[in-house]
N, C-alpha and C positions, 0 to 999 in steps of 0.2 A: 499520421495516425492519431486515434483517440488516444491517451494515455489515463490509466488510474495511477494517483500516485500518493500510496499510504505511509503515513506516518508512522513507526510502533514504536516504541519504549527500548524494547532489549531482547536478541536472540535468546531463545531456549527457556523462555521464560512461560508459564502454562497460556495466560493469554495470548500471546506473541505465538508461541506456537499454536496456537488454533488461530489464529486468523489467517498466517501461512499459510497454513495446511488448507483452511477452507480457501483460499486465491488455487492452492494446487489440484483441488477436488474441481474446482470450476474454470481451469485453465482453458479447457476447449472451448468452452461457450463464449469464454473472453478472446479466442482464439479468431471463432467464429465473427467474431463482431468486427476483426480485423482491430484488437483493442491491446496495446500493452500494459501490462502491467508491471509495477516499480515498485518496490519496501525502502526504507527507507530510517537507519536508525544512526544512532550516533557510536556503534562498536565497530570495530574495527575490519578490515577485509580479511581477515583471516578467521574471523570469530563467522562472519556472515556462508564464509566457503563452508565450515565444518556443520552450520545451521540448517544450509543448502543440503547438503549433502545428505546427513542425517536424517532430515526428512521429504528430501525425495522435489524441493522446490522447482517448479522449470521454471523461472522468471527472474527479473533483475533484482537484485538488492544491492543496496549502494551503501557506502560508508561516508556516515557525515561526523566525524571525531568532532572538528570543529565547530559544531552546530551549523554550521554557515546557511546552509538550503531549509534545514532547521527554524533558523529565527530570519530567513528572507520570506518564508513561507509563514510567518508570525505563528509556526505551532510548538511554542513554548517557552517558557525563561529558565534560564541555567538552572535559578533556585528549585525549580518545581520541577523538574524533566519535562520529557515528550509527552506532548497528549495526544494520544491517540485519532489522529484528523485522516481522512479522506479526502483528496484531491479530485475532478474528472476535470480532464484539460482537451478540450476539441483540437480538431486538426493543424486548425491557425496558431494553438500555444495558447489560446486562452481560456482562462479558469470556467469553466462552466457551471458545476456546483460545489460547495465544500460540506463534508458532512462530518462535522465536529463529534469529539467525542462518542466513536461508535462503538459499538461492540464487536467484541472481534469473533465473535463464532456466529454472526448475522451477517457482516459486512460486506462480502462478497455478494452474498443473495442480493441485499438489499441492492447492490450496484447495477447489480443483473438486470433486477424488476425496473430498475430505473432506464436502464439501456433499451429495455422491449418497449415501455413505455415510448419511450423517445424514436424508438425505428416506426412505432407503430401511425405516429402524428403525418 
């Protein structure tokens, strides 16, 4: 399967929880496209369960403490945190586009318009 796989900063945080929220407003259409999607921060799985929950997430979120997937994914140095990056990784595992520093209450759309574009070729 296609996979998006977002980078954010920190649960519960007001950007962090709008770009959430907007993957969970647009879940079905990612659904639709047969597309998963992944968040991706460095708090803990107990921090991510209560994030999930609280606001209603259907999708994976992962705990990277270590940075490991973090800094293999070169989106960010210890010093500076997470920068907020986008991944789309096609069926085969490979990186298709990376959408650095996005916004997080556009981000989904934008992936969306990018996915139609791309079924539409």
């Amino acid at each position: 399967k296609k996979v998006v796989l977002y980078f954010y900063p920190r649960d519960n945080t007001p950007g962090c929880t709008k770009q959430a929220c907007a993957f969970a407003q647009s879940y079905d259409a990612f659904r639709e496209r047969d597309v998963v999607v992944i968040g991706i921060s460095k708090d803990s799985v107990a921090s991510h369960v209560k994030f999930a929950e609280k606001h209603q997430l259907p999708f994976i979120l992962l705990s990277d403490p270590e940075l490991e997937a973090i800094q293999a994914y070169d989106d960010g140095k210890v010093s500076m945190g997470v920068v907020r990056t986008t991944y789309i990784i096609d069926e085969q595992g490979v990186i298709e586009k990376v959408m650095p520093k996005v916004k997080p209450d556009t981000n989904a759309a934008e992936i969306l318009t990018y996915l139609a574009g791309e079924t539409e070729n």
